[in-house]
N, CA, C and O of each residue as an XYZ file, in Angstrom:
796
protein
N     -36.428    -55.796    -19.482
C     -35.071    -56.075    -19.933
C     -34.371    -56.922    -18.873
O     -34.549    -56.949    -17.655
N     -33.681    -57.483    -19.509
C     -32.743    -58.666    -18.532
C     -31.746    -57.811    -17.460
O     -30.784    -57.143    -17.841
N     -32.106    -57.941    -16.236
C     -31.246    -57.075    -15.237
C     -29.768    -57.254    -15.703
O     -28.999    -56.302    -15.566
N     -29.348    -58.386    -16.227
C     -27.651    -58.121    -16.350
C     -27.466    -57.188    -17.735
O     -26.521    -56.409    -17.861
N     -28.358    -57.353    -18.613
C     -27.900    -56.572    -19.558
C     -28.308    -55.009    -20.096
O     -27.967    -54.316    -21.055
N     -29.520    -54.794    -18.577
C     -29.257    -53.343    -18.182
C     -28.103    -52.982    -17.602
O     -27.301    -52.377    -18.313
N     -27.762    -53.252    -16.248
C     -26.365    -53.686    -15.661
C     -25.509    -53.049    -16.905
O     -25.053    -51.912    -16.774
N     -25.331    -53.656    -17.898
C     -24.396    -54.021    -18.796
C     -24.199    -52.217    -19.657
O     -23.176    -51.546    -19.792
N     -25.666    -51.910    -20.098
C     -25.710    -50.717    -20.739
C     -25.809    -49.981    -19.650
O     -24.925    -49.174    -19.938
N     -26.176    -49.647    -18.673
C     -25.633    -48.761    -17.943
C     -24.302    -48.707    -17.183
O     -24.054    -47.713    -16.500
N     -23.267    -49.920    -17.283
C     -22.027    -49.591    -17.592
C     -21.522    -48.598    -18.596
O     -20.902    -47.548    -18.433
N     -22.110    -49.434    -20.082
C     -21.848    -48.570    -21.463
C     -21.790    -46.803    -21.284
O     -20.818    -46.085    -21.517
N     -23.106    -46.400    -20.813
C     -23.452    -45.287    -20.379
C     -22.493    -44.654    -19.725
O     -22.092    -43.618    -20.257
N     -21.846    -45.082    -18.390
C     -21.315    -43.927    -17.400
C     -19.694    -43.960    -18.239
O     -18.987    -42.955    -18.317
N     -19.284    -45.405    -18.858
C     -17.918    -45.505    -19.751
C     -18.082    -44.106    -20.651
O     -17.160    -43.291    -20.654
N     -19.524    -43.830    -21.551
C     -18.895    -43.169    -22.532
C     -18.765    -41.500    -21.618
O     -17.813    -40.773    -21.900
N     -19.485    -41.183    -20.880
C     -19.565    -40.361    -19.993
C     -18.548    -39.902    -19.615
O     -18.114    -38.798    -19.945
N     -17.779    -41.050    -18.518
C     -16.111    -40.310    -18.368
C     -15.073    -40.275    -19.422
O     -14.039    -39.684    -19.111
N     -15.130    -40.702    -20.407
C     -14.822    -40.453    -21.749
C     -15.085    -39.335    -21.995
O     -14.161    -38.554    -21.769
N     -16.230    -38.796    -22.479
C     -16.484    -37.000    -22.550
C     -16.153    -36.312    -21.640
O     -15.767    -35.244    -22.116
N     -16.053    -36.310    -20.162
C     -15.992    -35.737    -19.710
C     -14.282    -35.531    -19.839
O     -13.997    -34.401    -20.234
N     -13.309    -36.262    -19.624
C     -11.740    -36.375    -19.755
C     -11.258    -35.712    -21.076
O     -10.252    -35.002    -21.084
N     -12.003    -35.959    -22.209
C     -11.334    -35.218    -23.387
C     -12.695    -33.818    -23.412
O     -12.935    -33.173    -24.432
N     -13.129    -33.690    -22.612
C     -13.814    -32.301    -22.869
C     -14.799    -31.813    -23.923
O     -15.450    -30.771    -23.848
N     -14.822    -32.654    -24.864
C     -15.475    -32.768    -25.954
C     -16.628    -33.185    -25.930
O     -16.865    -33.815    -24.899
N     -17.744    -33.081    -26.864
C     -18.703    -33.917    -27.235
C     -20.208    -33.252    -27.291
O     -21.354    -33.679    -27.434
N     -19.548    -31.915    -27.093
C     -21.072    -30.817    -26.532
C     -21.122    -30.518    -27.860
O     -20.242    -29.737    -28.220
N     -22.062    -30.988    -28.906
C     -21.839    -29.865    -30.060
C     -20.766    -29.824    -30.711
O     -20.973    -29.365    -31.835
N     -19.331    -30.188    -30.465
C     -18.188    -30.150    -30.785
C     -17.710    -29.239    -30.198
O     -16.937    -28.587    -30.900
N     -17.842    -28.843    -29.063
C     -17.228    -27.574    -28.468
C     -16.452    -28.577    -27.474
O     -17.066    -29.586    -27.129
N     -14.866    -28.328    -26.886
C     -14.293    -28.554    -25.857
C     -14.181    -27.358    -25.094
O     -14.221    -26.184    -25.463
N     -14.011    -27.946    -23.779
C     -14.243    -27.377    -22.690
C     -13.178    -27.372    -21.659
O     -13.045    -28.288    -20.848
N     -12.247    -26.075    -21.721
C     -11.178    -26.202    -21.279
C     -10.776    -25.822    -19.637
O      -9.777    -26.142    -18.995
N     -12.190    -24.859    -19.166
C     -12.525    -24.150    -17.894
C     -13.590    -24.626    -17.661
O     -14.299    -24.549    -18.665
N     -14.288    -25.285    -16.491
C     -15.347    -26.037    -16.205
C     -15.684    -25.568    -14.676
O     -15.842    -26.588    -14.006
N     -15.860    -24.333    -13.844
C     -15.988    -24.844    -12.363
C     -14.183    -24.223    -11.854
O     -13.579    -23.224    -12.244
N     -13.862    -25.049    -11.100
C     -12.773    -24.765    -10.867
C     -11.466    -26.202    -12.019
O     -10.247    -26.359    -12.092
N     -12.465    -26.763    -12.543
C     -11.588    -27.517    -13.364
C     -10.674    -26.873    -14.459
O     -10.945    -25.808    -15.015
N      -9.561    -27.631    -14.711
C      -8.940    -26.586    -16.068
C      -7.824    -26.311    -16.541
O      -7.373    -26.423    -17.681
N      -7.057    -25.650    -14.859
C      -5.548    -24.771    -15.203
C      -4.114    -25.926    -15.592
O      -2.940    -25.577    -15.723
N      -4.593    -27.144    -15.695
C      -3.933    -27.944    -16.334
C      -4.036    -27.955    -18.050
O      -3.376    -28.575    -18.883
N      -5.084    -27.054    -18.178
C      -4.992    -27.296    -19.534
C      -4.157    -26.041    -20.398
O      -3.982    -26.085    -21.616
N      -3.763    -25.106    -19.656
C      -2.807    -23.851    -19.702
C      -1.746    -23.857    -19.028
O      -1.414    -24.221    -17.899
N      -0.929    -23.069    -20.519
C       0.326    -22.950    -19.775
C       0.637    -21.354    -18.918
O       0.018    -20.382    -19.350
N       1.479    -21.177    -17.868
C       1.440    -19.715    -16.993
C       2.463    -19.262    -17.752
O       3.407    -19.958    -18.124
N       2.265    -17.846    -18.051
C       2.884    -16.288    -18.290
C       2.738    -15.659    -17.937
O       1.602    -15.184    -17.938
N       4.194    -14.850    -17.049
C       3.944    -14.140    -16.389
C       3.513    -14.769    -14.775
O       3.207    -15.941    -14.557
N       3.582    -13.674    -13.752
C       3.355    -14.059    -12.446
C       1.967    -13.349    -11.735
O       2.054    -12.132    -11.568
N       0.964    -13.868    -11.393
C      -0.240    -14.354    -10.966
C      -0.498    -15.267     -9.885
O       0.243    -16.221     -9.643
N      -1.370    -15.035     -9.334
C      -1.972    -15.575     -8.113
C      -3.153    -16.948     -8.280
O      -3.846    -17.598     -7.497
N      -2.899    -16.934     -9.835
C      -3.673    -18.042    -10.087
C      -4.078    -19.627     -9.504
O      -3.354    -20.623     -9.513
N      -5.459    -19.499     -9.008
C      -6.247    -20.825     -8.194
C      -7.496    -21.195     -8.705
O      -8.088    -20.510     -9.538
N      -7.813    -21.970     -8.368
C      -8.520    -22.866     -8.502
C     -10.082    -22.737     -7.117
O     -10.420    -23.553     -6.259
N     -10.673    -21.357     -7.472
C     -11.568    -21.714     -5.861
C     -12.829    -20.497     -6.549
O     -12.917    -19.674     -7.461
N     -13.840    -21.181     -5.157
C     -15.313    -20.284     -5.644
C     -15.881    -21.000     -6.908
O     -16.731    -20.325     -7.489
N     -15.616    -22.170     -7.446
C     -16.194    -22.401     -8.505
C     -16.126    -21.750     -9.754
O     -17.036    -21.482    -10.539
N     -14.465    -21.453     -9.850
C     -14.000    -20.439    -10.765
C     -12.314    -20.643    -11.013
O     -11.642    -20.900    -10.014
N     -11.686    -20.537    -12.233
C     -10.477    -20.293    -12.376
C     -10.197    -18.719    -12.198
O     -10.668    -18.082    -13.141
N      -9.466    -17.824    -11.102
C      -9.347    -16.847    -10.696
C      -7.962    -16.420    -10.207
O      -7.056    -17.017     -9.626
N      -8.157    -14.929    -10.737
C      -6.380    -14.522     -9.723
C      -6.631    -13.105     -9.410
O      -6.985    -12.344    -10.310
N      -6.446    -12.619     -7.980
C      -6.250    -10.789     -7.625
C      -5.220    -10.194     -7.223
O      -5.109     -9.203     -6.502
N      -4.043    -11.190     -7.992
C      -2.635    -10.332     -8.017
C      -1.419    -10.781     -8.437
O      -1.242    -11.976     -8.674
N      -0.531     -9.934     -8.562
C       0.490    -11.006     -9.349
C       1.711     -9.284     -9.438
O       1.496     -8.134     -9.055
N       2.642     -9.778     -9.962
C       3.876     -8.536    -10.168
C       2.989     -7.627    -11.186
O       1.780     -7.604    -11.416
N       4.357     -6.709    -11.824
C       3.891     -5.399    -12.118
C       3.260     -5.816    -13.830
O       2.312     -5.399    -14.496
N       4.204     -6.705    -14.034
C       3.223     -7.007    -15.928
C       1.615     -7.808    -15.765
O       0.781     -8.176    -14.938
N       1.804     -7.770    -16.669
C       0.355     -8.615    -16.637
C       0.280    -10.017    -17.035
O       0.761    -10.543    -18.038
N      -0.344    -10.496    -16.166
C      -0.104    -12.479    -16.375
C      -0.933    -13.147    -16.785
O      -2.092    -12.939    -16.423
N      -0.549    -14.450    -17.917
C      -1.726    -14.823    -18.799
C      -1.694    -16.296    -18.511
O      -0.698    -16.863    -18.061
N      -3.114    -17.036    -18.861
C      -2.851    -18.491    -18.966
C      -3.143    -18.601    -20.500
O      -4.168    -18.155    -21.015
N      -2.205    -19.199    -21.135
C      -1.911    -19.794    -22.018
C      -2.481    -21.000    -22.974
O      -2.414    -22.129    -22.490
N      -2.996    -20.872    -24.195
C      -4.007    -22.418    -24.565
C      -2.932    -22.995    -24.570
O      -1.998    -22.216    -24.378
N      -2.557    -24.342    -24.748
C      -1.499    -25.431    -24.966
C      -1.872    -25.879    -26.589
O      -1.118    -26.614    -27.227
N      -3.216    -25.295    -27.185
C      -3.478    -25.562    -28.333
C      -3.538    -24.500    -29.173
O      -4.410    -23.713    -28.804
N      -2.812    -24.068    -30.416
C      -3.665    -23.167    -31.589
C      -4.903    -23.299    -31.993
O      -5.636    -24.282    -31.881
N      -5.110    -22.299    -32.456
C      -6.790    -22.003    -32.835
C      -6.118    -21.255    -34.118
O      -5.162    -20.479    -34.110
N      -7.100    -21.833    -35.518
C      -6.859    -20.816    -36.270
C      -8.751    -20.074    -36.924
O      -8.887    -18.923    -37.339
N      -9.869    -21.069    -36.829
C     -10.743    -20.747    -37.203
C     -11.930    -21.266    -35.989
O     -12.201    -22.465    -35.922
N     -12.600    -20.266    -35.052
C     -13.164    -21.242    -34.055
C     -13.799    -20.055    -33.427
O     -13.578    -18.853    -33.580
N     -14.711    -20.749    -32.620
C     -15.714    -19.887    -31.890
C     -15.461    -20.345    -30.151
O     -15.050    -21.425    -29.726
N     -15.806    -19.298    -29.484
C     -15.331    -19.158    -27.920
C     -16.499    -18.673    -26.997
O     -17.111    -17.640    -27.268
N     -16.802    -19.454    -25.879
C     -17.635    -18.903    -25.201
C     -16.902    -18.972    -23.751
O     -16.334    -19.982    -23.336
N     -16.990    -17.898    -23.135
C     -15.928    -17.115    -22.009
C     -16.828    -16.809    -21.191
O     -17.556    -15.913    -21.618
N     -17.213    -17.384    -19.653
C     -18.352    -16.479    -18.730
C     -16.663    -16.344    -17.467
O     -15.755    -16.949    -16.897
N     -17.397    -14.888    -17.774
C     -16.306    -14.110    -16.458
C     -16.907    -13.230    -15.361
O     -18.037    -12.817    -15.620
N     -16.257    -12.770    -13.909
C     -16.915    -11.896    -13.466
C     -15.659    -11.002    -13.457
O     -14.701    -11.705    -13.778
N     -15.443    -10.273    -13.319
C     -14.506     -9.010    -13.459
C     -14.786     -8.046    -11.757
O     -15.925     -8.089    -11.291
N     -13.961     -7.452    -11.179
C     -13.892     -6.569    -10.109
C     -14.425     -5.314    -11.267
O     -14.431     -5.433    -12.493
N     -14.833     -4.174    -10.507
C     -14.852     -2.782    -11.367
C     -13.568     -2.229    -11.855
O     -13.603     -1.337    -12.702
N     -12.449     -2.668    -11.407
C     -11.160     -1.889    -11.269
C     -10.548     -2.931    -12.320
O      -9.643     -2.470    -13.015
N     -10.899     -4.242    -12.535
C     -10.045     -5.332    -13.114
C      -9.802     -5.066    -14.407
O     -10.765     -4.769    -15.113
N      -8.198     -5.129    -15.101
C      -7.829     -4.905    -16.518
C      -7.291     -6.513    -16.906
O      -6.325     -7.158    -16.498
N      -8.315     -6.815    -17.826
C      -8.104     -8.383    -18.196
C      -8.938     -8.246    -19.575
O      -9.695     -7.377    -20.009
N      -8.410     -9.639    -20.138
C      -9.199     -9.721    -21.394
C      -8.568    -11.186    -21.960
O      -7.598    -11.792    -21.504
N      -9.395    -11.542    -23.052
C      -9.405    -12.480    -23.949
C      -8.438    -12.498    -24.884
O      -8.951    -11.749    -25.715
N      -7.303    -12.852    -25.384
C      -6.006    -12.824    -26.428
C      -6.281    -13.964    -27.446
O      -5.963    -15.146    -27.310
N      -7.044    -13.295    -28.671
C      -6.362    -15.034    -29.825
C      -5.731    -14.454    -30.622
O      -5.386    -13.284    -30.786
N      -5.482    -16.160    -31.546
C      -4.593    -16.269    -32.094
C      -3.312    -15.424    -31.855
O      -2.917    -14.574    -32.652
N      -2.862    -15.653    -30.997
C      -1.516    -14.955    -30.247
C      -0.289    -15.464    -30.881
O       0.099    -16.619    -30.705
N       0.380    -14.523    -31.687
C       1.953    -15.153    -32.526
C       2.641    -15.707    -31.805
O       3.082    -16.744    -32.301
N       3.105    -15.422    -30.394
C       4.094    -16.034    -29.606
C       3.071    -16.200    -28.256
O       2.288    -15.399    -27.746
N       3.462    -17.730    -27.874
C       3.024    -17.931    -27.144
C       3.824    -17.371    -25.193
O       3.490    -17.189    -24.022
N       4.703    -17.351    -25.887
C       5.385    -16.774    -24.539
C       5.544    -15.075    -24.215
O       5.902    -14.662    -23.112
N       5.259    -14.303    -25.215
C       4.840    -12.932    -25.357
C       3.288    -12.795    -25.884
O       2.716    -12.837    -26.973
N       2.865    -12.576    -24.271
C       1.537    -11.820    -24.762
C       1.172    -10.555    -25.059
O       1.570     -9.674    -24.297
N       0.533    -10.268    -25.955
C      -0.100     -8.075    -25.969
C      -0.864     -8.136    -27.288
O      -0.883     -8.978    -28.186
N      -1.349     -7.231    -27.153
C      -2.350     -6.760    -27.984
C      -2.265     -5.946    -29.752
O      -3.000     -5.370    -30.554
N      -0.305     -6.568    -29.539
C       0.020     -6.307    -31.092
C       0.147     -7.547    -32.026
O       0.225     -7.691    -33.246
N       0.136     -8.388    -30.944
C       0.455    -10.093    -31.248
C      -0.296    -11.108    -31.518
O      -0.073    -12.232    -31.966
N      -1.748    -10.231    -30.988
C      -2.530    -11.174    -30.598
C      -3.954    -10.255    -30.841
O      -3.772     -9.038    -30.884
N      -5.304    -10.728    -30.996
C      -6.537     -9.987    -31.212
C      -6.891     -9.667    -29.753
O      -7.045    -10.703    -29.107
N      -7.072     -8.496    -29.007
C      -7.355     -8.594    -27.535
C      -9.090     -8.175    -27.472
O      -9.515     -7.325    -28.254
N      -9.973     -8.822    -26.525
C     -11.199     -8.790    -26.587
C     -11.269     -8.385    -25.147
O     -11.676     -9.248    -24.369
N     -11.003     -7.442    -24.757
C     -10.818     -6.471    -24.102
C     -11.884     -6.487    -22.743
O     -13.081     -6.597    -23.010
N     -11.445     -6.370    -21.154
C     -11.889     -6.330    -20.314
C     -11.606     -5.193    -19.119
O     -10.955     -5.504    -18.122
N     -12.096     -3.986    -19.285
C     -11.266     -3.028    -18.987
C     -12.236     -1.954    -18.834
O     -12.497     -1.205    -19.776
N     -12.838     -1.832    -17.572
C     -14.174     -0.601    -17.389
C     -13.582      0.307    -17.227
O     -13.853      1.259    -17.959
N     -12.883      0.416    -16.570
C     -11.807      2.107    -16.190
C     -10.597      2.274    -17.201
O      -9.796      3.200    -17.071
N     -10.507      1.393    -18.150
C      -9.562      2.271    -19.582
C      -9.347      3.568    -19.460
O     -10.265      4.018    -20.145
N      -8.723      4.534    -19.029
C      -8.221      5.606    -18.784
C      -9.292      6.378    -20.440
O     -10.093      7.302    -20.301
N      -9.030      5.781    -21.654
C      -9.326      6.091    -23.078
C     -10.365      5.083    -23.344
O     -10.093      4.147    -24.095
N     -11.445      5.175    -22.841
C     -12.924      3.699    -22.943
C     -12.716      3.475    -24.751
O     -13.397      2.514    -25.111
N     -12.031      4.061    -25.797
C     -12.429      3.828    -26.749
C     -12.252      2.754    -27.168
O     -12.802      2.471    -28.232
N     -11.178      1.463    -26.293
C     -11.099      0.175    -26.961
C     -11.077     -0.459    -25.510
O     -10.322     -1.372    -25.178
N     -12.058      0.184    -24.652
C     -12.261     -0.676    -23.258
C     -13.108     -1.823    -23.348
O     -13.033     -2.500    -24.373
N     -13.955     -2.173    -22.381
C     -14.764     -3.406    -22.504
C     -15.562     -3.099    -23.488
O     -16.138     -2.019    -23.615
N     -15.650     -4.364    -24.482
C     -16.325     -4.815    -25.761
C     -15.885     -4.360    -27.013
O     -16.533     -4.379    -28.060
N     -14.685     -3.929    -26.831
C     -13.614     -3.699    -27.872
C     -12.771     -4.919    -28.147
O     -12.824     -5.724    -27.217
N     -11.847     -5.365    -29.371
C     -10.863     -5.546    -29.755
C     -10.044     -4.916    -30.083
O      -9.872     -4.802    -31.297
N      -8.929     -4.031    -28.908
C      -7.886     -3.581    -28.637
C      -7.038     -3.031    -29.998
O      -5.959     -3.563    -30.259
N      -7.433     -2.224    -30.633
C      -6.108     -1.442    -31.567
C      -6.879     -1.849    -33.366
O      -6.482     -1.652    -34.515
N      -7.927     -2.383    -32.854
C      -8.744     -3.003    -34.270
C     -10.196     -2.531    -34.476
O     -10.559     -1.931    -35.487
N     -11.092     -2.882    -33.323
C     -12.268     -2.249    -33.559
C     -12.976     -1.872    -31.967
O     -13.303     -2.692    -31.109
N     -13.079     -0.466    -31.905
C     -13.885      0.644    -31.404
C     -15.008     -0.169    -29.988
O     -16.071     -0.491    -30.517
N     -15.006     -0.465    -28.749
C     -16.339     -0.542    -27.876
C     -17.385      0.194    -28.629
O     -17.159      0.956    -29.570
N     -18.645     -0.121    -28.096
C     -19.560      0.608    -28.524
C     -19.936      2.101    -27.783
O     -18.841      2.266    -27.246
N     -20.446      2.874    -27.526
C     -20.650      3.754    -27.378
C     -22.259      3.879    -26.552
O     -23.337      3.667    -27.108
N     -22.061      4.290    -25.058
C     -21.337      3.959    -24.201
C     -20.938      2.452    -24.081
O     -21.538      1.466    -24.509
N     -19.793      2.534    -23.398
C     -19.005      1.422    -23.890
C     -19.655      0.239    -22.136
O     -19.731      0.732    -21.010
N     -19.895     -0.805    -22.369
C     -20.687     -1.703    -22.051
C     -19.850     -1.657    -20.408
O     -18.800     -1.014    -20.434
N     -20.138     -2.127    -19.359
C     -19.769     -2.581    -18.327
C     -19.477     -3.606    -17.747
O     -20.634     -3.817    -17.383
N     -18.731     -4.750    -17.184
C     -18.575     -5.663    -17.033
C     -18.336     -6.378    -15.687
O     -18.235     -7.526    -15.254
N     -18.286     -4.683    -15.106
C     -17.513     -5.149    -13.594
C     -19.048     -5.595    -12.192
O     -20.251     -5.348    -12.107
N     -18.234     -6.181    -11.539
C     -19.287     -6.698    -10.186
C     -20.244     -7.741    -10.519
O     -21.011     -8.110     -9.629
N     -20.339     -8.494    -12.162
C     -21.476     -9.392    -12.277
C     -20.622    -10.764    -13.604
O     -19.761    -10.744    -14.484
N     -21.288    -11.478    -13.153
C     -20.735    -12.546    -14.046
C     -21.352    -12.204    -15.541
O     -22.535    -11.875    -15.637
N     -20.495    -12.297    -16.707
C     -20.686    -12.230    -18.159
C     -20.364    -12.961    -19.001
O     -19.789    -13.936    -18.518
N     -20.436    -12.990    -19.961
C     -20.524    -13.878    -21.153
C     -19.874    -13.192    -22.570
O     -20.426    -12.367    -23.299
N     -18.367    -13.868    -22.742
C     -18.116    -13.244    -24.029
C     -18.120    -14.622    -25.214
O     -17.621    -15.731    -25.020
N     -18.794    -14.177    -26.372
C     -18.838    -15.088    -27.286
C     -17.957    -14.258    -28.606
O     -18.157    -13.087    -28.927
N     -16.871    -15.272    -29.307
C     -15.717    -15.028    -29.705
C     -15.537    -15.866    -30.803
O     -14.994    -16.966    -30.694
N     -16.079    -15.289    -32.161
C     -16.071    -15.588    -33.383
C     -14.920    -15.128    -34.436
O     -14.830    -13.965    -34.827
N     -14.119    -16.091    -34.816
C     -12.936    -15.743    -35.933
C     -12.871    -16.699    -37.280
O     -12.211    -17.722    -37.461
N     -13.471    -16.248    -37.858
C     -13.625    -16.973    -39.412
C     -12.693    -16.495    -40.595
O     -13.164    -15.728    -41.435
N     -11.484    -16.894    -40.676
C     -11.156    -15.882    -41.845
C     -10.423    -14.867    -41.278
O      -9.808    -14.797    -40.214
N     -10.660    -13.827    -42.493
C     -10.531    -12.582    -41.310
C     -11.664    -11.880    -40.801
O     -11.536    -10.655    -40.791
N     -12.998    -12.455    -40.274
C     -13.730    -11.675    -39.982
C     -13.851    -12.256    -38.068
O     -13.597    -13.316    -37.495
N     -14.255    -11.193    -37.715
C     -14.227    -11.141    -36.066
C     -15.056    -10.796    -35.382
O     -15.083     -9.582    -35.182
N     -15.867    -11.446    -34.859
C     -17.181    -11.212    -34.670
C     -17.026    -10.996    -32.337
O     -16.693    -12.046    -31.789
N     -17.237     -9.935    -31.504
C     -17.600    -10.308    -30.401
C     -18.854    -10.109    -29.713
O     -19.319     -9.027    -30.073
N     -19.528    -10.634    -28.957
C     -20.750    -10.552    -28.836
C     -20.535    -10.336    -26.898
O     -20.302    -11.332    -26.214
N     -20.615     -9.423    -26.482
C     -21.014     -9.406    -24.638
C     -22.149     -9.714    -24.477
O     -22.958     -9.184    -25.239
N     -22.652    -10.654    -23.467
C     -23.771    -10.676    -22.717
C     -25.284    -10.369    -23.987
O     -26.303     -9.685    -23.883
N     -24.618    -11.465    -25.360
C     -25.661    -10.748    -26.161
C     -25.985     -9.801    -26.746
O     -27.093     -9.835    -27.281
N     -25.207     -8.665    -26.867
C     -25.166     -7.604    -27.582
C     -23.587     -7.537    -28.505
O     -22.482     -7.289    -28.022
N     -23.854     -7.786    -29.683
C     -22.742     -8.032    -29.894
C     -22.112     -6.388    -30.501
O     -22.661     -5.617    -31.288
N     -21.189     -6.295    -30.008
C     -20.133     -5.004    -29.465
C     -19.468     -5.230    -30.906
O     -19.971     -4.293    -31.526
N     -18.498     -6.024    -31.974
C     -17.422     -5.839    -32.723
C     -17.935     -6.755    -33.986
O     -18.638     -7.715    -33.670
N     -17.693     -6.585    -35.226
C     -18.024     -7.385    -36.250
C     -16.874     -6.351    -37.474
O     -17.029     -5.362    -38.191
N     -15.933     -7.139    -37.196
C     -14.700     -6.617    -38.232
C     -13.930     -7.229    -38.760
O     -13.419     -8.102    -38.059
N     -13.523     -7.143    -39.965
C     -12.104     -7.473    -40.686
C     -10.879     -7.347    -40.706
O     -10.422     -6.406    -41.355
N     -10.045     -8.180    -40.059
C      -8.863     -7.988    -39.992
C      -8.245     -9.316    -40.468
O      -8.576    -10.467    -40.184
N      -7.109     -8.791    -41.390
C      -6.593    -10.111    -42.057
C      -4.732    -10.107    -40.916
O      -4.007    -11.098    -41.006
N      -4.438     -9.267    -40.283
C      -3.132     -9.239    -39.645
C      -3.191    -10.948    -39.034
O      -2.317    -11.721    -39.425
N      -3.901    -11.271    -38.401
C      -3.256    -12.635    -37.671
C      -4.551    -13.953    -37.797
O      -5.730    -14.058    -37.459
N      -3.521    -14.820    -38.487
C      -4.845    -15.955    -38.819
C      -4.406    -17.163    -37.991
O      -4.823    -18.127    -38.632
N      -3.773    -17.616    -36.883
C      -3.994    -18.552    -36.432
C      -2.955    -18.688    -35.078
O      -1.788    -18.542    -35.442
N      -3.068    -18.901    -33.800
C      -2.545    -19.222    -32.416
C      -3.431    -19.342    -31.260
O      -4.647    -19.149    -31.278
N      -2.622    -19.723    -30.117
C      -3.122    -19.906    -29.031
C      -4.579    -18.733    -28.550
O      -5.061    -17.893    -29.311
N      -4.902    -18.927    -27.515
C      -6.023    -17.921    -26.562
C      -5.069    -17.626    -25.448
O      -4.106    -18.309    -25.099
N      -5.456    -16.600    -24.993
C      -4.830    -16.341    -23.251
C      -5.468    -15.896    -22.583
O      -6.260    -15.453    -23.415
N      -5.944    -15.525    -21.464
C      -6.762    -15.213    -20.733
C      -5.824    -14.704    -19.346
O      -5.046    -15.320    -18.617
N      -6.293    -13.295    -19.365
C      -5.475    -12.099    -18.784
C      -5.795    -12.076    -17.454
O      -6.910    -12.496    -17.143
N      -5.029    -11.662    -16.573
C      -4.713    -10.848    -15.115
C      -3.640    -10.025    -15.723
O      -2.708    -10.455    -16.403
N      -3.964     -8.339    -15.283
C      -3.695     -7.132    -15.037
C      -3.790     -6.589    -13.841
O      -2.868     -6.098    -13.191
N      -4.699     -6.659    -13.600
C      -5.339     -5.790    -12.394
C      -6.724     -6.323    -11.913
O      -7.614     -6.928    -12.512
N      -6.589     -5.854    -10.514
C      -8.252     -5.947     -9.859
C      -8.038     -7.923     -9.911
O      -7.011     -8.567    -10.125
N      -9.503     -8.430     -9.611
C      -9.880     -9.642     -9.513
C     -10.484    -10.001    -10.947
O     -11.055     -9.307    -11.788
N     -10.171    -11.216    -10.905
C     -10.549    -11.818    -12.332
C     -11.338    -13.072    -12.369
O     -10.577    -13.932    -11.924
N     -12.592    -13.676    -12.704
C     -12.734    -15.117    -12.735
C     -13.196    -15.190    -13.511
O     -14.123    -14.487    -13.912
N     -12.582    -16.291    -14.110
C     -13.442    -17.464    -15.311
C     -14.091    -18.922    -15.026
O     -13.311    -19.865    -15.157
N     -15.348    -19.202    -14.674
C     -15.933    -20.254    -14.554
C     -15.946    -21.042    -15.931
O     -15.935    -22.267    -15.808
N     -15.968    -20.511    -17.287
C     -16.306    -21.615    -17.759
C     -15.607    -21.297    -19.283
O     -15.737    -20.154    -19.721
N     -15.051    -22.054    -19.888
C     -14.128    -21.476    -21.034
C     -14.203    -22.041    -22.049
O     -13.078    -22.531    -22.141
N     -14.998    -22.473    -23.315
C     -15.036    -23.451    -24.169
C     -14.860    -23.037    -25.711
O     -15.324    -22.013    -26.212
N     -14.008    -24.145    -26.456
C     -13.682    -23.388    -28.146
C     -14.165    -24.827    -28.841
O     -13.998    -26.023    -28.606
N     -14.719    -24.183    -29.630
C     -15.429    -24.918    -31.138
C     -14.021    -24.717    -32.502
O     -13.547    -23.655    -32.904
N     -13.711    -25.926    -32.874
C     -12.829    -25.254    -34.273
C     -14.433    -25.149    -35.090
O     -15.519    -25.677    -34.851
N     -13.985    -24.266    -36.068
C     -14.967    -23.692    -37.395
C     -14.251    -24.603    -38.590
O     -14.646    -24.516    -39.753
């Protein structure tokens, strides 16, 4: 091939490259909103948190007495989520969609996919959705190791899957479409990598 018009396509190449990489897109159709420590520009803050950018992780281990969320800047009403987190043993955090108000987060507002080994009541601790459907029994662990939540909402059906075992597969028609949030409560929290597919 003619050196200038390799030259030329391997311009083409690295162009469409930082192109995907800037709009996040292009994997499958999944965007990619947590990458590394890339990201917290793409959320808005609720609530007060210690939230940074370090370790190759979006992370926070403290903040006032409520609990502080980052915020999608986008609705979701039908879409799939893949979430790798590591959690402290002590850490109360979790996954929030379709959240009615974006500036009030909780778990009446919003579907909570629950991160929470020491739940005082494990019955809607880790691998639960909070006030809807049941952890499994014993209810899964999450703390001291990096994990993987995959986060299916079609309709009203709600699918969560931990680390491959999927923990929740339920119907709920209460809330069909808002933001994600992604919780600090307690303990240490990180998210390396955060990505949503619309369905």
């Amino acid at each position: 091939m003619n050196p200038f018009k390799l030259q030329a396509a391997g311009a083409s190449m690295l162009a469409a490259l930082l192109i995907g990489c800037a709009t996040g897109a292009g994997d499958g159709g999944w965007t990619t909103l947590v990458d590394g420590t890339r990201g917290l520009e793409n959320f808005n803050r609720v609530g007060e948190a210690n939230w940074s950018a370090a370790d190759d992780a979006i992370q926070a281990s403290s903040g006032g007495k409520d609990p502080a969320y980052l915020v999608s800047k986008t609705p979701y009403k039908d879409f799939a989520m893949r979430v790798e987190f590591w959690a402290s043993d002590d850490a109360n955090s979790g996954v929030f969609v379709r959240c009615q108000d974006p500036a009030k987060i909780n778990d009446e507002s919003c579907y909570e996919a629950n991160i929470f080994d020491q739940r005082p009541d494990p019955t809607y601790g880790t691998g639960a959705i909070v006030k809807v459907a049941k952890a499994p029994d014993p209810m899964p662990k999450a703390g001291g190791k990096w994990n993987t939540y995959e986060i299916t909402a079609r309709g009203d059906r709600l699918v969560l899957v931990l680390n491959g075992q999927k923990t929740v597969d339920v119907q709920d028609a209460k809330l069909a479409s808002g933001p994600f949030a992604l919780q600090w409560g307690r303990g240490t929290i990180k998210f390396r990598k955060v990505q949503v597919k619309a369905l």
